[in-house]
C-alpha positions as CSV (number, residue, x, y, z in Angstrom):
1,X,99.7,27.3,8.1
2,X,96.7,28.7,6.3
3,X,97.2,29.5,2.6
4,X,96.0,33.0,1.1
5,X,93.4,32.6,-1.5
6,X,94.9,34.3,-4.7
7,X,93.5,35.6,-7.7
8,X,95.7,36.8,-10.5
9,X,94.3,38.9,-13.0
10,X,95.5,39.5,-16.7
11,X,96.9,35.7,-16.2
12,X,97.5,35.3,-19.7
13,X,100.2,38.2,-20.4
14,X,104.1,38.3,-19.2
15,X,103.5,39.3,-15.6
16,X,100.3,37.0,-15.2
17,X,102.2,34.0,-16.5
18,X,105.6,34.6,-14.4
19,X,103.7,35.2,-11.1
20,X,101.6,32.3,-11.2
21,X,105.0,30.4,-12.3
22,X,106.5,31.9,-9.0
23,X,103.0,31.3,-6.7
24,X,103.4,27.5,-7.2
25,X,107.1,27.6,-5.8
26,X,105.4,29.4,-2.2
27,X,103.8,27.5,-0.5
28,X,101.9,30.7,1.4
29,X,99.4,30.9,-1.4
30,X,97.1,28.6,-2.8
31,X,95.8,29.9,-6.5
32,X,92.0,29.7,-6.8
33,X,91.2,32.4,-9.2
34,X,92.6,33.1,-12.8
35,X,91.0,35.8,-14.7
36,X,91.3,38.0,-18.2
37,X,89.0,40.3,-19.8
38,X,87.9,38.2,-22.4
39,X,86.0,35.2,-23.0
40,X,88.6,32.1,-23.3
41,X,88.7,28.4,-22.9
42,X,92.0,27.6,-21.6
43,X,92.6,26.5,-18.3
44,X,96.1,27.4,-16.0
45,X,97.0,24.4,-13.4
46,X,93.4,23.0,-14.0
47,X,91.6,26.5,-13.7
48,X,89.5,27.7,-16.3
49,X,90.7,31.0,-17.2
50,X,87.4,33.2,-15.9
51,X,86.6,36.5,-17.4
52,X,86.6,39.3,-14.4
53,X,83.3,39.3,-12.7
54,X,82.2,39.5,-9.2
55,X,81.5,35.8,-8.8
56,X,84.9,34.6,-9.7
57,X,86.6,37.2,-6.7
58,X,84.4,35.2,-4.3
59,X,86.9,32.3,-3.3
60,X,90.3,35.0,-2.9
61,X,91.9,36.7,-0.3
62,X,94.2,38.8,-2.4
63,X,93.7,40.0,-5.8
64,X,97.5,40.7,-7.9
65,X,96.4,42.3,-10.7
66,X,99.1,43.4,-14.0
67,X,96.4,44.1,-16.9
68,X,95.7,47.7,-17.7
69,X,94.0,50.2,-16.6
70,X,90.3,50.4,-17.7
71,X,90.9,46.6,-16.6
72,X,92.1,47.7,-13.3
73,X,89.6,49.9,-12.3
74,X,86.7,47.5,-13.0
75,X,88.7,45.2,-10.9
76,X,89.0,47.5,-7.8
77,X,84.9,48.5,-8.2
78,X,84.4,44.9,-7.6
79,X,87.2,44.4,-5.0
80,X,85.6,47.0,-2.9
81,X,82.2,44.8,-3.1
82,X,83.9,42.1,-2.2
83,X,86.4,43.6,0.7
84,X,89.5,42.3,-1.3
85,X,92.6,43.1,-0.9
86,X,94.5,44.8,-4.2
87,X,98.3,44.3,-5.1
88,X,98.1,46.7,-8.3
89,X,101.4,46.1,-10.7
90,X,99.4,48.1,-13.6
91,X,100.7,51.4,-15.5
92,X,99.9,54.0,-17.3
93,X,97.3,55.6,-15.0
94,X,95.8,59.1,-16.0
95,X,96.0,61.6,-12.4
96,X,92.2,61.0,-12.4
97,X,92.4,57.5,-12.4
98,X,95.1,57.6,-10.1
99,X,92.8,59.6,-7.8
100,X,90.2,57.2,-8.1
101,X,92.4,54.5,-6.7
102,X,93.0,56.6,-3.7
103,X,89.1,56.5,-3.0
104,X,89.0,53.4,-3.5
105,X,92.1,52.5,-0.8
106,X,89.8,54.2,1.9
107,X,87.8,51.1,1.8
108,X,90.4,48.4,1.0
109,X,94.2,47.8,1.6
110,X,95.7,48.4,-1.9
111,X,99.4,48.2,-2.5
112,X,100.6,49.9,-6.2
113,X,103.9,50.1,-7.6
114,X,105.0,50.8,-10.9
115,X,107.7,48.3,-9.9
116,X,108.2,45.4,-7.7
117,X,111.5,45.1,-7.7
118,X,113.8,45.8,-4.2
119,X,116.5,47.3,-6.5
120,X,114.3,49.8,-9.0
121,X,112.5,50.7,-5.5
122,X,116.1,51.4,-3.4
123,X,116.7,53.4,-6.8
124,X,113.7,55.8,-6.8
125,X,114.9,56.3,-2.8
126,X,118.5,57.6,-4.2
127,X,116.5,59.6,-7.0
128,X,115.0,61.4,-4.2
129,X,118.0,61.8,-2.1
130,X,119.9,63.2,-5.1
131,X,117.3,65.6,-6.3
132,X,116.7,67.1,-2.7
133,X,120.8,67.2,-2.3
134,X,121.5,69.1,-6.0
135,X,120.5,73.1,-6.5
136,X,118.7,74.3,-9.0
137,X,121.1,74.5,-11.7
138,X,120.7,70.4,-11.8
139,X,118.6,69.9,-14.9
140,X,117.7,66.4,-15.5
141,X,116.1,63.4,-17.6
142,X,114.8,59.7,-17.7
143,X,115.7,57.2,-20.2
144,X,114.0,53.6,-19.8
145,X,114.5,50.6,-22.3
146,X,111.9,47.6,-22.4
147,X,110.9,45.4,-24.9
148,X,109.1,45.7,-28.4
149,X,106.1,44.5,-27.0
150,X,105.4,46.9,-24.2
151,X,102.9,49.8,-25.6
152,X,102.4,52.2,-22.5
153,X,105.2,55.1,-23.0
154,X,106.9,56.1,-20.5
155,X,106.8,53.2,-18.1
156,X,105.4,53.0,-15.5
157,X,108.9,52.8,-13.5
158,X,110.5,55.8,-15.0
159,X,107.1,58.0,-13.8
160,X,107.7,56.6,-10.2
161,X,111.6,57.7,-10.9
162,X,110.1,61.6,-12.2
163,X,107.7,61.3,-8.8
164,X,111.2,60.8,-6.7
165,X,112.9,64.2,-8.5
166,X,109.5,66.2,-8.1
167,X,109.8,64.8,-4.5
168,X,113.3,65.4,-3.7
169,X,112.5,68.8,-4.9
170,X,109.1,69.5,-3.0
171,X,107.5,69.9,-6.3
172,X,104.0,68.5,-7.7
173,X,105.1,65.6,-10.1
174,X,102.3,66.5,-12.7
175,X,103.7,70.2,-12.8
176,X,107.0,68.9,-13.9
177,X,106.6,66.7,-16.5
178,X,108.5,67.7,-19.5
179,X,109.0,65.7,-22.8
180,X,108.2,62.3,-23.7
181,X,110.6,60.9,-26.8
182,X,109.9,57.0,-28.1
183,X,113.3,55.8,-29.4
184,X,115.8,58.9,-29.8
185,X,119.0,58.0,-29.8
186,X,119.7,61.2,-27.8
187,X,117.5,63.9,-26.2
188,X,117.8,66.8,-24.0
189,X,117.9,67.7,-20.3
190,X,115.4,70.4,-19.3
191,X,114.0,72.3,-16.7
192,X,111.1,69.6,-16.4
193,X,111.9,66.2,-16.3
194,X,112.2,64.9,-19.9
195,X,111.9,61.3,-21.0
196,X,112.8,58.8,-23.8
197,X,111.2,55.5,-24.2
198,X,113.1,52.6,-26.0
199,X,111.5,49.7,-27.6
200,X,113.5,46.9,-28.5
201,X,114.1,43.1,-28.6
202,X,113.2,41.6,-25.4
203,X,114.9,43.5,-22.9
204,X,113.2,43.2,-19.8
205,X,113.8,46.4,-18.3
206,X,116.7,49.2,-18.2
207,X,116.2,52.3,-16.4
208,X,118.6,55.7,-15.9
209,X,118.6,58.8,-14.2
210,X,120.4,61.7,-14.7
211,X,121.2,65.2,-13.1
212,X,123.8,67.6,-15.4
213,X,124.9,70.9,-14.1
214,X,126.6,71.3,-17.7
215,X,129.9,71.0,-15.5
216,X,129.0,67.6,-14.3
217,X,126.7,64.4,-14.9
218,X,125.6,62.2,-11.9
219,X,124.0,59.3,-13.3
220,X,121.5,56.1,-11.4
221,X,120.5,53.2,-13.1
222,X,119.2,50.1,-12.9
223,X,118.9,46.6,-14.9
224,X,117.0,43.8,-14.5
225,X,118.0,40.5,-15.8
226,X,115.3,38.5,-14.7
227,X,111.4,38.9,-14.5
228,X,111.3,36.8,-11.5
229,X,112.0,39.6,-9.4
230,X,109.2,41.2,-10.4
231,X,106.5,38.7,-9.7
232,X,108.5,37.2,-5.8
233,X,108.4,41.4,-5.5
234,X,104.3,40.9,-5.6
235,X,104.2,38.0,-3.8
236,X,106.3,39.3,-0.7
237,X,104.0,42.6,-1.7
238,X,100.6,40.6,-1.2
239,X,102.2,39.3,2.0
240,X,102.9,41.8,3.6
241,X,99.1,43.7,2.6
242,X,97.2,40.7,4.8
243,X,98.3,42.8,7.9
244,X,97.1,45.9,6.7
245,X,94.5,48.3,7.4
246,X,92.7,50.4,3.9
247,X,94.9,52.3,2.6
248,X,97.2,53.0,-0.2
249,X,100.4,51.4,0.5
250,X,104.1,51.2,-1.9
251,X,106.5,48.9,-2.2
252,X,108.3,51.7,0.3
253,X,106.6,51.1,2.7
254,X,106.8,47.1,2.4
255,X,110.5,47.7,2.6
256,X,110.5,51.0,5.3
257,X,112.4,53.2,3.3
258,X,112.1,56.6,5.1
């Protein structure tokens, strides 16, 4: 069976450390690359942790990459060089930057999810089915909870969960973005899509939905207990991506939700 060549970016951070904790459990991939943005001296499973440059892409099939996004993008500039292919697990993308990655998926297969997870993905599915089925007089709003040491605000799950109520509704996602709170206790429905971000302890992430008609609340959620799920989700992701044409793929179409 011939390995894929992986190269996981941002190795040193949450997501970097519990993928290439789950990549030595598969046997599919064999880990050759292990990068951050900075200069470092410490090695992971006998790698030296390399700072991203084009050399270091040489020896991988598949790039994972959970950093941020100025990190990202250098990353994909050099991933289309190289003919890589991108899993992109990154957040907080500006609609320009998010544009960009489209261009970019014209020359390479990228796969990008604000969320690897099978459940948070069935989720965003229901969000959509729910917002589509409701009238007008639905108002709704997002609450997620991570922990204290996440900085981008809202998450990058609870904007894929807006994206399913501006697409249920057949309305651009940017166009209904409402308010975002940082730990309210309580805030408002609207008319646009309002969310509240909660910081605390070391929750690893809690996300709800919610439609009121003032009469009625119909509420989806989601918890996840372990961060596992998250880094088997961008394995099975990176898996699937070998097959693949360019293109800009989602953990939707991994797991043929129509």
């Amino acid at each position: 069976m011939r390995k894929i060549n992986l190269a996981v970016t941002g190795c040193l951070g949450r997501m970097g450390h519990q993928i290439i904790k789950s990549v030595k459990s598969d046997k599919k991939f064999k880990l050759v690359t292990v990068t951050e943005n900075k200069k470092t001296n410490k090695k992971i499973y006998g790698l030296r942790v390399a700072k991203n440059n084009l050399e270091v892409f040489k020896k991988a099939n598949l790039i994972i990459d959970f950093t941020i996004p100025k990190c990202t993008m250098d990353i994909l500039k050099i991933a289309v060089r190289l003919k890589k292919r991108v899993v992109i697990g990154t957040t907080g993308f500006t609609k320009k930057e998010d544009n960009l990655i489209k261009k970019y998926s014209k020359k390479i297969p990228i796969l990008k999810a604000g969320n690897m997870s099978l459940g948070i993905n069935l989720l965003m599915y229901l969000t959509e089915i729910a917002s589509k089925s409701l009238n007008n007089s639905f108002l709704s709003k997002i609450l997620e909870v991570h922990h204290k040491h996440k900085k981008d605000y809202p998450s990058g799950t609870a904007l894929m969960l807006g994206k399913g109520i501006a697409t249920g509704k057949n309305k651009n996602f940017y166009n209904l973005i409402g308010k975002k709170y940082l730990n309210k206790k309580d805030f408002p429905y609207g008319k646009k899509i309002n969310f509240n971000s909660m910081r605390k302890g070391e929750i690893i992430g809690e996300h709800e939905v919610k439609f009121s008609s003032g009469k009625e609340i119909i509420t989806l959620n989601h918890e996840a207990f372990d961060r596992a799920l998250y880094s088997e989700g961008a394995l099975s992701a990176g898996k699937w991506l070998m097959k693949k044409k360019p293109g800009l793929y989602s953990m939707r179409d991994l797991l043929n939700f129509k």
